[in-house]
C-alpha positions in Angstrom: 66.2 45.6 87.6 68.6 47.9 89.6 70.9 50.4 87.9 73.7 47.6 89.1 72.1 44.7 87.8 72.8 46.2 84.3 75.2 44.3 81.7 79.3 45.7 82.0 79.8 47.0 78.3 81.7 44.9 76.4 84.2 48.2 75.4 85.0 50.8 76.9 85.3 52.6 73.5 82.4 53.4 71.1 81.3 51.5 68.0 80.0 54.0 66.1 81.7 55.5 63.6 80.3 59.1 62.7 79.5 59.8 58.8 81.9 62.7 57.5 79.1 64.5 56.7 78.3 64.2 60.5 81.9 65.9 61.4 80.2 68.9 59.2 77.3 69.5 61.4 77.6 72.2 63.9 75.1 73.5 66.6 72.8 76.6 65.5 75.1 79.9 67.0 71.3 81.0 67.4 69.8 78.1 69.4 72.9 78.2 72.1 72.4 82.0 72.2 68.7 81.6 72.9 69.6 79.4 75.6 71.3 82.4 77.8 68.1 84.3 76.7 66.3 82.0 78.8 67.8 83.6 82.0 64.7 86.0 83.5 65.2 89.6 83.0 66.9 89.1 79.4 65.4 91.4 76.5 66.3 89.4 73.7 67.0 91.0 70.2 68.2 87.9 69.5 65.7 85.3 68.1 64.2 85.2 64.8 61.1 84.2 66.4 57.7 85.9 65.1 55.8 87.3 67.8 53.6 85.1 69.4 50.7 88.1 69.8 50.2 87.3 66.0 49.4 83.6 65.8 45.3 83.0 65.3 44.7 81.0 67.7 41.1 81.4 67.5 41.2 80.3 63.9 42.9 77.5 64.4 40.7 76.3 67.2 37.3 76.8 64.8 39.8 74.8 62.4 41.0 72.2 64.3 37.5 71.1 65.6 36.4 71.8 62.0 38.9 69.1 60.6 38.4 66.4 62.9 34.3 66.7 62.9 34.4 66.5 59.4 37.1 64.8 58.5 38.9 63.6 61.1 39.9 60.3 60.0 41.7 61.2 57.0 43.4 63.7 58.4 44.9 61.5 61.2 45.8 58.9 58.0 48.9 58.9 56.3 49.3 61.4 53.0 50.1 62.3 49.8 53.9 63.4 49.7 53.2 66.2 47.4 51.0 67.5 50.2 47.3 68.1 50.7 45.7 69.0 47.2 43.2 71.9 47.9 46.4 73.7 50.2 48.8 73.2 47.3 46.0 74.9 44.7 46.1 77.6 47.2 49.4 78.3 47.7 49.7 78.3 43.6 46.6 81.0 43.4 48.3 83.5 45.7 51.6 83.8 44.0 52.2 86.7 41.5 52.7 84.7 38.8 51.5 81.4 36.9 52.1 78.6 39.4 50.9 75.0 38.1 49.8 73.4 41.5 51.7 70.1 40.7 54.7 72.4 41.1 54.3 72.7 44.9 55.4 70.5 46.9 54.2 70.8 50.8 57.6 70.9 53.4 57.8 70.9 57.2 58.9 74.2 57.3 60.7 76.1 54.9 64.3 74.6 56.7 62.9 71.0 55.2 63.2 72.9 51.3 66.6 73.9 52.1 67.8 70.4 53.1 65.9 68.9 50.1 67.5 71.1 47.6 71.2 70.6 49.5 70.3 67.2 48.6 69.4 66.7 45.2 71.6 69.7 43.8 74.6 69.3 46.2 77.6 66.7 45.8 80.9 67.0 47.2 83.1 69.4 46.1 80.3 71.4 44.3 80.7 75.1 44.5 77.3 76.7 45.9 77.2 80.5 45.7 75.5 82.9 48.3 74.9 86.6 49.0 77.3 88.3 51.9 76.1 87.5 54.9 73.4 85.0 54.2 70.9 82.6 56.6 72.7 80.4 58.9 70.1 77.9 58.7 71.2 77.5 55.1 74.6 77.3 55.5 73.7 74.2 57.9 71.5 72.7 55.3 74.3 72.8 52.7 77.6 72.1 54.5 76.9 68.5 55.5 76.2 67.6 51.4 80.4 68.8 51.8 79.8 72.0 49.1 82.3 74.9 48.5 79.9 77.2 49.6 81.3 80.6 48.2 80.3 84.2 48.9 79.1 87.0 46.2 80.2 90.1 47.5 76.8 92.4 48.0 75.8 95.5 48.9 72.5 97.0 50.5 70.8 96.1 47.7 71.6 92.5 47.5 74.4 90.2 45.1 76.4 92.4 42.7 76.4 90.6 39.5 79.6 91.5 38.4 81.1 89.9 41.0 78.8 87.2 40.4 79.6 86.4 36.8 83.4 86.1 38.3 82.5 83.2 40.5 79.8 81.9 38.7 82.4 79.5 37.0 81.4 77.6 33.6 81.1 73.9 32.7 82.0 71.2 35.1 83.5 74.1 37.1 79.9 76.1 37.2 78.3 76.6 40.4 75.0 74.1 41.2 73.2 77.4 42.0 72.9 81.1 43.6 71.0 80.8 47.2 69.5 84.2 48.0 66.6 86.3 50.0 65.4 89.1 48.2 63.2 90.4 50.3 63.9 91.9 54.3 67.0 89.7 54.3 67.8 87.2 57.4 70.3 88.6 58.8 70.8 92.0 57.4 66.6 93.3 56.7 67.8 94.3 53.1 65.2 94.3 50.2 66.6 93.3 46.3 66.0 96.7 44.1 63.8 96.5 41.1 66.7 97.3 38.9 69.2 94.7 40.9 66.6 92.0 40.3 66.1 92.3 36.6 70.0 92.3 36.2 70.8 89.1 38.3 67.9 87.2 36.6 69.0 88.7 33.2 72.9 87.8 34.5 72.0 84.2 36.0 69.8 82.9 32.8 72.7 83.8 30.5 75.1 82.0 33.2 73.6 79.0 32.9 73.0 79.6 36.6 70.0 78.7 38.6 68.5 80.6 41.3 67.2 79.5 45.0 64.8 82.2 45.9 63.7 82.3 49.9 61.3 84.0 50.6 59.8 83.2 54.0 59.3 87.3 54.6 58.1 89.2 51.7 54.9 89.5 53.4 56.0 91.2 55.8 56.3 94.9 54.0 55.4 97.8 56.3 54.4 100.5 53.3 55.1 98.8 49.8 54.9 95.5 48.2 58.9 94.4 47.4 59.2 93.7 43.6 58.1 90.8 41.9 60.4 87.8 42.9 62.9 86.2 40.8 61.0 83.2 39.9 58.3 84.9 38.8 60.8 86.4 36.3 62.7 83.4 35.2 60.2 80.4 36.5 61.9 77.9 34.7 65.4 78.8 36.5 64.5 79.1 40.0 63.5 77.2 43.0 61.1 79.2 45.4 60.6 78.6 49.0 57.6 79.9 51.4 56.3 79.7 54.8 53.6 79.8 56.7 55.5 80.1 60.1 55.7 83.5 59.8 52.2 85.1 58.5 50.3 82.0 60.4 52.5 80.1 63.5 55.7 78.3 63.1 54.6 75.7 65.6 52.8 74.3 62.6 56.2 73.3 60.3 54.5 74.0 57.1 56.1 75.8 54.3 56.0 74.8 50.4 58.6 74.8 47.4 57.4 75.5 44.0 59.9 74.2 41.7 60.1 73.3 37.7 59.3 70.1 36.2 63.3 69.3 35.6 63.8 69.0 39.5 60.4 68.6 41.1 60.3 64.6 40.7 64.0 64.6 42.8 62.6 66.8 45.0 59.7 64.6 45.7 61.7 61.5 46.0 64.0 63.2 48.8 60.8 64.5 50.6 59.5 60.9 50.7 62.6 59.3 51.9 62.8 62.3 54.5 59.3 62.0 56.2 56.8 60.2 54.2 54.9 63.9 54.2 54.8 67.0 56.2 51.3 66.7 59.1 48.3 66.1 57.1 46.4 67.3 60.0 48.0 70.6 60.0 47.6 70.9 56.3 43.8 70.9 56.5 43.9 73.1 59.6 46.1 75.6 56.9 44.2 75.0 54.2 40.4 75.7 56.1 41.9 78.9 58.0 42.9 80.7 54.8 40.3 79.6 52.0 38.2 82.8 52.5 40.5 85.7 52.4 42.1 85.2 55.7 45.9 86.3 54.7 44.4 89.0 53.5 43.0 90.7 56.7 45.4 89.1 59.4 48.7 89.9 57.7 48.3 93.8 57.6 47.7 93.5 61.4 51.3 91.9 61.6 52.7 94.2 59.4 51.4 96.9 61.4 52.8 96.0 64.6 56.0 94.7 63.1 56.4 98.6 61.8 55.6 99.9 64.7 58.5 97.9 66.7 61.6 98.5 64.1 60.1 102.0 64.3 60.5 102.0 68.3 64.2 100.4 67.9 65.4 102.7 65.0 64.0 105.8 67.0 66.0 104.1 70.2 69.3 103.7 68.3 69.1 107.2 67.2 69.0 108.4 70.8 71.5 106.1 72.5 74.1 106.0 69.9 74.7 108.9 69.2 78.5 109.8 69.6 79.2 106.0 69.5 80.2 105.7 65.8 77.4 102.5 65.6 75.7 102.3 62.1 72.3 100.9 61.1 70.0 100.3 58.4 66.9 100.9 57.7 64.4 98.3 56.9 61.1 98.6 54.8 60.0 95.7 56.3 60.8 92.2 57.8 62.1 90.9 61.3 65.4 92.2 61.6 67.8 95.1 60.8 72.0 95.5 61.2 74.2 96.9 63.3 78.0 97.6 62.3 80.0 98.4 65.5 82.9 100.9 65.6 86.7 100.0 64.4 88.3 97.9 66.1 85.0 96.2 68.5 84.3 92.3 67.9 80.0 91.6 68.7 81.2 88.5 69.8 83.4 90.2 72.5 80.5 92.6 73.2 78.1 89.7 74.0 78.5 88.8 77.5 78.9 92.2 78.6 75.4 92.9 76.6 73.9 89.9 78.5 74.8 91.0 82.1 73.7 94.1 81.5 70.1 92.5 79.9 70.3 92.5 76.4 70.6 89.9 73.8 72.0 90.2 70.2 73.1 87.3 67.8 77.1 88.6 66.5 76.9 88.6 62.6 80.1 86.6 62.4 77.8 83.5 62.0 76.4 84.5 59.0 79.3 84.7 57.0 80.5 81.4 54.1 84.0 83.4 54.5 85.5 86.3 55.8 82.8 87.2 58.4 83.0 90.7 59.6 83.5 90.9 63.0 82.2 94.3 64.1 78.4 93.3 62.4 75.8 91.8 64.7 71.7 91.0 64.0 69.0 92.8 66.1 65.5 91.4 65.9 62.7 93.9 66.8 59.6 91.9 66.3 59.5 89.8 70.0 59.8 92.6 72.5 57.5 95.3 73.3 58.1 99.0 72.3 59.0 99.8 76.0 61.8 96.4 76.3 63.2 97.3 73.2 64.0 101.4 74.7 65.2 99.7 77.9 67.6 96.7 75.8 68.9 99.6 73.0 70.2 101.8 76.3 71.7 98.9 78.1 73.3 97.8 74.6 74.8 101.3 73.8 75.9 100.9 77.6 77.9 97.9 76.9 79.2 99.5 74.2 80.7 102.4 75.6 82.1 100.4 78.4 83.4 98.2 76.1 85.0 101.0 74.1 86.7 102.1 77.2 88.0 98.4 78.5 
């Protein structure tokens, strides 16, 4: 058949007719920025991509022909939905407190968790609260389930929970739940205190208001172990989402939820009508690289570079900023840290200036449920090496200063 052979349409105008919920659905402000990062010569600070010098590859070749000699066939089968039993008793025996394994339930990817708990704790019109700024990828998990998604203020130690209690709201009017990242924050690198953590679980539990912990970086501490995490302190009143993608590979879309009894079963129910089950083939791989200690000595060699890298870029910012009025923080750990630009300067503006001179940032306005600060932007140190990230930091504080002077 020839391209003119093919059938006229019978109307010029389209048939479908989008769900709202579709109209709600916006691109990732990451992925298009990525795209322009594409460009050769770009040093991009703007991914939250782990480094790829960390994924075991060796590992997961001994696994991988492990698995299939041994047992291939049911790892090629169709699977449990609650996910692949022995991986599941592992992920319970390596968290810091009592974990039942019938509590976890395997994801593909932490991002599947998100969009499981958006739908079976989200209808329309419910009030969601978050921490200021927050992940983007949850605000696109939760907007299509058409929430009022409504930001706590915070400060660089997480939610303030006096601030919290005001929005928290009470009977049909209380909020479904409190989304937040205790530890090394996406976007801002900010770690929970000890102190802040007891007093929003103590705050929450007296709410009436339950807690979605993320935590796909709390491994990733350069000197110090962050604090227990808030389900661990109130397990009956939180939700609790891991990741492998960034201790092992992100390629492999694994990740886990550990949830109570009183919203596991939904959970389960939305993960089955979402994908059957997250790669049982993968699973095993997961499950045979890790079952003798293996976290335990690869992790400290990402931390170790990891440190070394926001070491490079905090050193760099010292010596290019200066004079600039630019201000930082400091993470203990994590992929990212957060840049406030002087009065007056938009990170949106200050993009495409960044990018012909060779450097990529994601602006922070993105991150923001409401209000977004314009002068805020995200720089991720973990991809490039020590010597890209002193060449991008002096071509940003470039862009800066020519941007200061437009």
């Amino acid at each position: 058949m020839k391209p003119n052979d093919l059938p006229t349409p019978l109307h010029a105008a389209t048939p479908w007719t989008l769900a709202r919920r579709a109209e709600r659905m916006n691109p990732s402000v990451i992925r298009e920025i990525l795209k322009v990062t594409e460009k050769p010569g770009i040093i991009s600070f703007a991914g939250g991509l782990p480094s790829p010098k960390t994924f075991p590859v060796s590992a997961f070749a001994e696994a991988c022909a492990k698995v299939l000699r041994e047992d291939g066939q049911a790892a090629l089968q169709y699977a449990a939905s609650e996910g692949y039993a022995p991986l599941r008793e592992a992920v319970a025996a390596q968290l810091p407190w009592a974990v039942d394994p019938a509590q976890v339930l395997i994801t593909t990817g932490s991002q599947q968790g998100l969009d499981l708990v958006a739908k079976v704790l989200i209808d329309t019109d419910s009030r969601v609260l978050v921490e200021t700024p927050t992940y983007l990828g949850a605000l696109q998990a939760f907007t299509p389930m058409e929430p009022q998604i409504e930001a706590v203020a915070s400060d660089a130690e997480g939610i303030d929970v006096d601030d919290l209690e005001r929005r928290a709201g009470s009977g049909a009017d209380r909020a479904r739940f409190l989304y937040v990242l205790p530890n090394f924050q996406n976007p801002t690198g900010r770690s929970m205190s000890e102190a802040r953590r007891a007093a929003l679980v103590e705050r929450a539990a007296a709410l009436g208001l339950p807690i979605v912990e993320d935590n796909p970086y709390g491994d990733l501490w350069f000197d110090a172990p962050p604090p227990l995490p808030l389900a661990a302190r109130n397990p009956e009143g939180c939700i609790y989402l891991g990741s492998f993608s960034k201790v092992l590979a992100p390629g492999l879309r694994l990740g886990f939820i550990v949830a109570p009894q009183a919203v596991y079963p939904k959970l389960l129910q939305a993960k089955q009508a979402a994908d059957l089950h997250s790669p049982g083939f993968n699973q095993r791989m997961v499950s045979e690289v890790i079952k003798d200690g293996f976290l335990d000595r690869h992790v400290p060699t990402i931390r170790a570079l990891y440190k070394s890298q926001c070491h490079a870029m905090l050193e760099s910012l010292t010596a290019e900023m200066a004079g600039l009025g630019v201000q930082w923080n400091s993470p203990d750990g994590g992929m990212f840290l957060w840049v406030r630009l002087p009065e007056g300067m938009s990170a949106i503006d200050l993009l495409p200036r960044a990018v012909d001179k060779g450097v990529a940032f994601v602006p922070g306005a993105a991150f923001y449920a409401s209000e977004p600060d314009p002068r805020t932007l995200r720089l991720s140190f973990v991809t490039a090496s020590v010597e890209q990230i002193r060449i991008g930091v002096a071509a940003l504080a470039q862009a800066i200063r020519e941007q200061q002077q437009a």
